[in-house]
Each structure stands twice: as C-alpha cells, then as structure tokens.
N, C-alpha and C positions, 0 to 999 in steps of 0.2 A: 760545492759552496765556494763563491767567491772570494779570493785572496784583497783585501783593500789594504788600499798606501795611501800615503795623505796626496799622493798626487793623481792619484787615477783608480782604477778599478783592474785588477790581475787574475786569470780564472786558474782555477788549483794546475788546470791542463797545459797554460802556459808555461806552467812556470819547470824547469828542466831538474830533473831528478839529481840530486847531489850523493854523493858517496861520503859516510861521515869517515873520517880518518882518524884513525885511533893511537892516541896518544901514548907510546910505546916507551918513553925518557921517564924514569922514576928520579924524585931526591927536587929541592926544592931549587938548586940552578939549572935544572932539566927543564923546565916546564910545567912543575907539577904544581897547582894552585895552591890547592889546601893541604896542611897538615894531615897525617892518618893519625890517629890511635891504635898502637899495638893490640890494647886491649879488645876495643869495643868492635874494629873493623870497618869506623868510620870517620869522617872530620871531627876533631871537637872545636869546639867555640870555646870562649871564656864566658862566664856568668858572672851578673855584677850583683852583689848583696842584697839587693829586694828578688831578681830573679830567684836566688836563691833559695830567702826565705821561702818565695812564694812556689817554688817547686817541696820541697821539703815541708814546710809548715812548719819550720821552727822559725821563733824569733830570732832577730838582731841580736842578742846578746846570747843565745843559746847559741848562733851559727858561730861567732867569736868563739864563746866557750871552749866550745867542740875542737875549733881549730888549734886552740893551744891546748886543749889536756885530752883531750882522744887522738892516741894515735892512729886509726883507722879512717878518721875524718880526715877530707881533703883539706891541704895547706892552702892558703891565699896564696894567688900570686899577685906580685906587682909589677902591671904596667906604669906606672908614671908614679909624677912625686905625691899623687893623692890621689890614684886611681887602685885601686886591687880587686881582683875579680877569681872566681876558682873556675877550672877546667871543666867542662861537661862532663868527660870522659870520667875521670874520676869520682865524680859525683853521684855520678851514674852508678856507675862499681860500686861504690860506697851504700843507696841504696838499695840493690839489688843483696847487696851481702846480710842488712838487714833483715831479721826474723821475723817469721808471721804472726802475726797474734793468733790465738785458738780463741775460736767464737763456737765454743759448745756451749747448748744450748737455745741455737740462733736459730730462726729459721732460714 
C-alpha cells in the first residue's frame, strides 16, 4: 500500500526502516512526557465535573457531596482560579473499590 504526502506519492518500499529508540531517562526533567500513576500503572489525566458525573452517574451536587463528607471519594483538585477537576487515577480506584450489587433473581 502506498505511503501518500501532500506532496507526492511514497511506496511502503521506499521508504528506509527506522529503529524506534527507547526512551531509557525516567522523572519528568528526563524526558518523560506523561505522568505515571503508582496505582493504576498508567497516565492519569484530570477529569472536569460533567466528565465526572457522566462517568459515575452521579449528579453535580452528589459529586460535591461525596468530595467533602466521604473520605474514600476523590478530592477536587485545583487547577486555576475556577477551574477544579479530579484525577482519573483516583477515580478509577474509587470505583473499582465500590461493591457489586446482588441481582438474585435476575436472569
């Protein structure tokens, strides 16, 4: 299959095999792009308040809730002077810790 450029047309055959180099500098003045997560074992992102809800299914004022009077629920964090958003990472942990409902009777 044909490799295309906006300036020409390049066949897979041309084009000369690269050796990917592996990024061997750990810590975020090495080189390292993203953040890790201890936990999870991967980048986390921040989540903003509707992402939230809509991961979780709770409302707006339950996610607030949660944040000041359950300690197992993730804290807000703040990026800016009106922006706050919570870790994936944490979020994640948070429902996974969550218990299954029993659906006896279910098919």
């Amino acid at each position: 299959m044909p490799f295309v450029t906006l300036y020409g047309v390049k066949t897979m055959a041309q084009k000369k095999p690269t050796e990917e180099k592996k990024n061997e500098v750990n810590g975020p003045d090495q080189g390292q792009p993203a953040q890790h997560s201890e936990k999870a074992g991967f980048p986390f992102f921040y989540l903003r308040l509707r992402m939230v809800c809509e991961i979780t299914g709770l409302s707006k004022t339950t996610v607030y809730e949660y944040s000041r009077n359950d300690p197992d629920f993730p804290k807000p964090v703040k990026l800016g002077a009106t922006c706050t958003a919570w870790r994936s990472d944490e979020l994640a942990a948070w429902m996974d810790s969550r218990p299954r409902a029993l659906m006896e009777g279910m098919a």
